[in-house]
N, C-alpha and C positions, 0 to 999 in steps of 0.2 A: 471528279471522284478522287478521293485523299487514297491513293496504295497504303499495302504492306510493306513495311520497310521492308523485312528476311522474313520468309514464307521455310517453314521444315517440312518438305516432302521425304513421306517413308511409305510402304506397301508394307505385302506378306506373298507376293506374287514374284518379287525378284528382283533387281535391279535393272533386268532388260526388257522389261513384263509391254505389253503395247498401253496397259493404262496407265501406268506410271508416266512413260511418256509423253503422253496424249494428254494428261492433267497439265506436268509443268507447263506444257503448249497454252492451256487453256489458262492456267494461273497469272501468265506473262500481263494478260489486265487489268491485275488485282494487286501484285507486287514487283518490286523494285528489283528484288533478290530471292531466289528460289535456290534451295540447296537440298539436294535428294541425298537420301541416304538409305537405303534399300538391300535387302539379305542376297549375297551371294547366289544362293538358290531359292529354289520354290517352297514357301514355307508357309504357305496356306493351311488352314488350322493346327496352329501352333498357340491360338488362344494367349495369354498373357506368361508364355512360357519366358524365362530369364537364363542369359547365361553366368553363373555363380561362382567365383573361386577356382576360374581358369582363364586365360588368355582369349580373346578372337583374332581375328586376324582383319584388316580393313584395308582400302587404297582409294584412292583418289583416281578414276579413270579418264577422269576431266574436271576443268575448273569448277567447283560446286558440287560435283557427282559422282559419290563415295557407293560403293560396295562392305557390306560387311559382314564375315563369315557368323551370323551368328540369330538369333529370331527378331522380327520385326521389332519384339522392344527393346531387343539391344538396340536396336537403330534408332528408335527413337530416342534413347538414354545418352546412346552417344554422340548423337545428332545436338542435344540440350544440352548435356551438361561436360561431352568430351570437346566441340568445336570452340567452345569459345564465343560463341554466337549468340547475340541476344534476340528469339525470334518472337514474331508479335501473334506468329499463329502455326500450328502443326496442322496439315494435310494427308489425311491417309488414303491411299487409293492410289485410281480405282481401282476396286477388287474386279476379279476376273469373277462375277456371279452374287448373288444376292447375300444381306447378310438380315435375314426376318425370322423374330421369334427367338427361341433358346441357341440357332446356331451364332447369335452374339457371344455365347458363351467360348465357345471354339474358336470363331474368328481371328486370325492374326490381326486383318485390317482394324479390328474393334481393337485386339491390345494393345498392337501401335499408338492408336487414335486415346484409350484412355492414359496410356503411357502419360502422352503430353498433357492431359488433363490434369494428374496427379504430380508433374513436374510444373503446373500453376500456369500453363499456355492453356491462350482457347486452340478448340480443336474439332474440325470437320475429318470423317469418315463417309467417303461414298462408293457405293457399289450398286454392280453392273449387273443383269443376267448375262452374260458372255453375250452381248453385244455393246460395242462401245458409242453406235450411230444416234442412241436419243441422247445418251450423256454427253455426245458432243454439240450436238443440236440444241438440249435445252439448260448447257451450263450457266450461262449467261442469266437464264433467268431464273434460275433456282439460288443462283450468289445473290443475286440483286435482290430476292426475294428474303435472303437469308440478312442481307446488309440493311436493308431499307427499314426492316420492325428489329432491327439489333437484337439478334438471336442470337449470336456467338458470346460465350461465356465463358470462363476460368472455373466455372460450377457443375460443368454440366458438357458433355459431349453431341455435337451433332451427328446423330447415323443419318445420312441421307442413302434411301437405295428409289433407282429409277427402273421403272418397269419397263421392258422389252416395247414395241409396238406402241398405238397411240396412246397419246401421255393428256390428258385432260386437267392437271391441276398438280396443286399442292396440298398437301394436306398434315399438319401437324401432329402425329399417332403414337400411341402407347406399343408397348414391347410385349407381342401376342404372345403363349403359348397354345402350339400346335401338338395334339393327343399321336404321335406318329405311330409307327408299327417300324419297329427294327427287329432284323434277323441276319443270319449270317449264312453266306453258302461256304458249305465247309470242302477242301480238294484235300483229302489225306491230314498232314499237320499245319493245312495252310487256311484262313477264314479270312472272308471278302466280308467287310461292312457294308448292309443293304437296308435301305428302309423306303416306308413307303407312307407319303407325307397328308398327313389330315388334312384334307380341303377346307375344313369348317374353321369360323371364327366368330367372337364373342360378342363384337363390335363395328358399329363403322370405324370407330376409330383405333382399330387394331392395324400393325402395319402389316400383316398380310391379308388385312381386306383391300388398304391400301395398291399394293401389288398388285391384285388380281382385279382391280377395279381402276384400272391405267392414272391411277395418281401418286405422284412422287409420293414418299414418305420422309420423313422427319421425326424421327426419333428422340429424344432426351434422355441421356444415359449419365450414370454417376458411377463412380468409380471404387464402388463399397458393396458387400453381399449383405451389410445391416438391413434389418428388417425393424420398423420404427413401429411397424403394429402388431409383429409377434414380441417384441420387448417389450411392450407395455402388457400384450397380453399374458406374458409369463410371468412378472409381475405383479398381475392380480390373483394368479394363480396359487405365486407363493405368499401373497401377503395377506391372504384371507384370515 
């Protein structure tokens, strides 16, 4: 099996996070070179946030394994285009918990992960329900699964998330929305964000039927909020 030459590992979980570490472990079979670059702190739904027109701060804590004071796409930004490194693929993960449905939107791991997309590397994002035991169990064959039908693209982002408990398949799924109920418990001037998550889904091939029906999910994401069927439809709108 032909490796990765340089593999760009980045989270949204931390530089110290147990999945970050537990991937490069598991990466070690796939590449030659692994170089994490990872946010100082926990910076889980930070979504495609940027640091803009101020300094961060970054170090080297070891050969390859950079910290950097600033959100996962800064890490990824400057994992590509600060080190100097030419890498053949970005690795986001794993997330400490799932990432199905609109909370792609929020996601750090997804921004890291389309970061690299939009800096023209293919790019895998995978997450966890806060357990790491099947993603360490079934990494092996979800790469191989991933490598073998040559799914990895410069087009297109892979979300992989693996469900808790027995794991029965793969299955390659569209990006559900879930109808939820959010509300807030209020303490004086202070409000806790709470919701309480739609079980229902549209499809088999929605990934949180995926989820709930023990099979990996596989996502395709792209790194644009264009809508190619509401622009033709406003289009006929105005050109009546």
């Amino acid at each position: 099996m032909k490796k990765f030459m340089n593999v760009l590992l980045v989270n949204d979980d931390g530089y110290q996070s147990e999945g970050i570490l537990i991937t490069r472990e598991l990466l070690k079979k796939y590449a030659e070179r692994i170089v994490i670059v990872a946010p100082k702190e926990h910076m889980s739904g930070k979504g495609s946030s940027i640091t803009i027109g101020k300094q961060f701060e970054f170090k080297e804590v070891e050969k390859d394994y950079f910290y950097v004071d600033g959100t996962p796409v800064d890490c990824a930004l400057f994992g590509i285009a600060g080190l100097g490194i030419d890498f053949d693929l970005v690795v986001s993960g794993a997330n400490n918990g799932e990432n199905l449905s609109y909370d792609l939107v929020y996601s750090g791991t997804i921004g890291a992960g389309l970061e690299g997309l939009k800096m023209g590397k293919k790019s895998i994002a995978f997450s966890c329900p806060y357990s790491f035991e099947e993603y360490k169990k079934h990494f092996d064959e979800i790469m191989d699964f991933i490598l073998e039908f040559d799914l990895l693209s410069n087009k297109y982002l892979l979300s992989v998330n693996i469900p808790v408990g027995q794991i029965d398949g793969i299955r390659i799924t569209k990006d559900a929305f879930r109808e939820d109920r959010h509300y807030f418990k209020i303490d004086g001037n202070k409000a806790l964000t709470l919701r309480d998550i739609n079980e229902n889904y549209s499809s088999d091939r929605d990934d949180w039927y995926a989820y709930n029906h023990h099979l990996v999910s596989i996502t395709p994401l792209k790194n644009s909020y264009f809508d190619e069927r509401a622009f033709k439809e406003i289009l006929e709108k105005i050109e009546k």
